[in-house]
N, C-alpha and C positions, 0 to 999 in steps of 0.2 A: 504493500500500500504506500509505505513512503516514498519508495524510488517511481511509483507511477505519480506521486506528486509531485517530484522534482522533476519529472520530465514533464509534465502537464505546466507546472508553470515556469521553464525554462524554457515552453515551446512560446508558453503567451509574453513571454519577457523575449524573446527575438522578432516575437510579429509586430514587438512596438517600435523598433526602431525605425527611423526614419532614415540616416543617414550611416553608409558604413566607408570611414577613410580607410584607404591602404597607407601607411606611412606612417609615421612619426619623425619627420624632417620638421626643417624648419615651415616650410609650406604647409605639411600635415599637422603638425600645433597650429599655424596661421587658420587654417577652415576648420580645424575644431571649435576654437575662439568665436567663428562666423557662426559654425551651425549651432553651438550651446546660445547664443546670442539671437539666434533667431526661435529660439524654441523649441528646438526639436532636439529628439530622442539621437543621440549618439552610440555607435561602436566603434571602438579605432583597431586596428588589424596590421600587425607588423612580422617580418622575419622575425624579431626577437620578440616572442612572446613578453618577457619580462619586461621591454622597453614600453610594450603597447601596453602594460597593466599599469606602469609606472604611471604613465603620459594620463591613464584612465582615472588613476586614482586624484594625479593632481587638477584633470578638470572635474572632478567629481560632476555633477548634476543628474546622476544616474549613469553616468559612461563607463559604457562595457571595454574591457580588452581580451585579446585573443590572438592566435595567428595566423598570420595570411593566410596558411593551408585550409584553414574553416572555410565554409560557404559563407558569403558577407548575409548580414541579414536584411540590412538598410533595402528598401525601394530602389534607393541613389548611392553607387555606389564611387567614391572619386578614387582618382588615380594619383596618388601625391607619392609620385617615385621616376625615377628617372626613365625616359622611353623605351631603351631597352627592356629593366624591369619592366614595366605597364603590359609588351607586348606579352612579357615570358608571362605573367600574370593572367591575364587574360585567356590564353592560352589555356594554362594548366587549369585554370576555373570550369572553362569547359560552360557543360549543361548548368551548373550553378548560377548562372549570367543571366537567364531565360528570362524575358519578361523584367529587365532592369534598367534602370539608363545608366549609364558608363559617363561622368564626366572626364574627362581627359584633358587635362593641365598642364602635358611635357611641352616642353621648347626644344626639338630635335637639333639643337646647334653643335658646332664644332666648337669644343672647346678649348683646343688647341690654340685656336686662332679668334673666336668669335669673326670669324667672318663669312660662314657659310652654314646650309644646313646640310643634314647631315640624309635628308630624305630625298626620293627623286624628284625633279622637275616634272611638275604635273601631277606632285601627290601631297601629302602631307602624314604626319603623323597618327592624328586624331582620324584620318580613311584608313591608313596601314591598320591600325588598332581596330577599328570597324571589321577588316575586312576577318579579321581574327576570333570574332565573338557575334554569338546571336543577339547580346544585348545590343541596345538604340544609344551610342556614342554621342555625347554633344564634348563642343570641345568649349572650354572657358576656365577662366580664372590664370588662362598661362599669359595674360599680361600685366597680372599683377605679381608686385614682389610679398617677401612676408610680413616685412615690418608695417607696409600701409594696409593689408591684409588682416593681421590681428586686430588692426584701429577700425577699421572699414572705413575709414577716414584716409583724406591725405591735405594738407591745407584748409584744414576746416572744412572741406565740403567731401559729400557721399564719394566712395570710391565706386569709377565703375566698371562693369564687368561685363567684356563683350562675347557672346553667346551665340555658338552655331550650331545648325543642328534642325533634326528632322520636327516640324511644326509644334506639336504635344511634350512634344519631349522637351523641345527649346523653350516652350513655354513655361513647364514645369520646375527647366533648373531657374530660367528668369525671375519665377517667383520665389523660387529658394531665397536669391542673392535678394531682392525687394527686404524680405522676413529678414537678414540679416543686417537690414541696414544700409544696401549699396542701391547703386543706380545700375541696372543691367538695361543693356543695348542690343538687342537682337538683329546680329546682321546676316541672319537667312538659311540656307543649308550649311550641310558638313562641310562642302566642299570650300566652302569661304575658310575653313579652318588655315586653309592654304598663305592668306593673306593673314592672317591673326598670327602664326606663326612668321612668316617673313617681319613682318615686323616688330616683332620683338625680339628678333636677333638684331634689328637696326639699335632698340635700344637697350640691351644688355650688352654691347659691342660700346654703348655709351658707358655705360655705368664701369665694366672693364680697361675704358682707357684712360693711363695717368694724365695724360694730356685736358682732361676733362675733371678736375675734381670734384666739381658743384652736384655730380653725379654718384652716389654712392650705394646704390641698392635700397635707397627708399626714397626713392620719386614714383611719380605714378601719370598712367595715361587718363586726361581730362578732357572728354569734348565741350568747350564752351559753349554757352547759349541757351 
């Protein structure tokens, strides 16, 4: 009787989540900060179990940890890990994805150089990762950094966050980011993921050159008006 209770409400304590990070990077604290802030029920999911409990316990507000090898629970599940990881993740997820939206955050840049990406001409990241999982990919949040990320602020005004992606689904993370505070900007399919990615290799190629100090990994993109 007890262990069919632990399972009875260990199933209704994962149907509540709303949002499952992969990561505990600086990026994966920055969208935890956004989704406890916006309301909603948290999981964070890391290679190092112990990292993702740690990271659980300090945002308390009911946040679960676990490890990436689980099935995420969230609806939404983001991808706060570097593109290779996202694909291999994705990947190993498999049928677990079914019925989910995939945010997808990477900046396939060369790091070597910050001057190039690192995906084909005529594709992007956030399609590659698509092409790899049955869940509905939108791509967003890869132009913000982390520091204006945890504030959802950058100069006093909303940070915001440009969102691509199949109609429902781009709507769904758009209202995410609204509930947390930011301004999101819906510029149309996946395939625009294309331009969202080129250019934030223009400015993290900023923020990386000495020549440029005034640049340090916490500015943020503002459409005025």
């Amino acid at each position: 009787m007890k262990n069919f209770l632990a399972r009875l409400f260990g199933k209704k304590a994962a149907m509540s989540i709303d949002i499952s990070i992969i990561g505990t990077g600086n990026m994966g604290r920055a969208l935890a900060a956004r989704t406890l802030a916006a309301g909603k029920n948290l999981q964070v999911l890391a290679r190092d179990t112990e990292a993702s409990a740690t990271l659980a316990a300090e945002l308390g507000g009911g946040t679960t940890g676990g490890n990436l090898t689980e099935a995420p629970a969230g609806r939404i599940v983001v991808l706060a890990l570097p593109f290779d990881a996202a694909k291999e993740y994705v990947t190993a997820q498999g049928a677990a994805l079914d019925s989910k939206i995939v945010i997808d955050i990477t900046n396939p840049v060369d790091f070597s150089t910050f001057d190039s990406l690192t995906t084909a001409a005529g594709s992007s990241a956030a399609e590659e990762i698509a092409a790899l999982t049955s869940a509905t990919v939108v791509k967003a949040f890869n132009t913000t950094f982390a520091g204006p990320l945890t504030a959802g602020s950058a100069a006093g005004e909303p940070l915001d966050v440009f969102v691509a992606g199949e109609d429902s689904a781009r709507t769904e993370v758009a209202a995410f980011a609204t509930a947390a505070g930011m301004r999101p900007i819906e510029v149309g399919g996946l395939h625009h993921a294309r331009e969202l990615e080129g250019f934030q290799l223009l400015v993290m190629a900023m923020q990386a050159n000495p020549a440029l100090p005034d640049f340090n990994w916490g500015t943020a993109l503002k459409i005025a008006g």
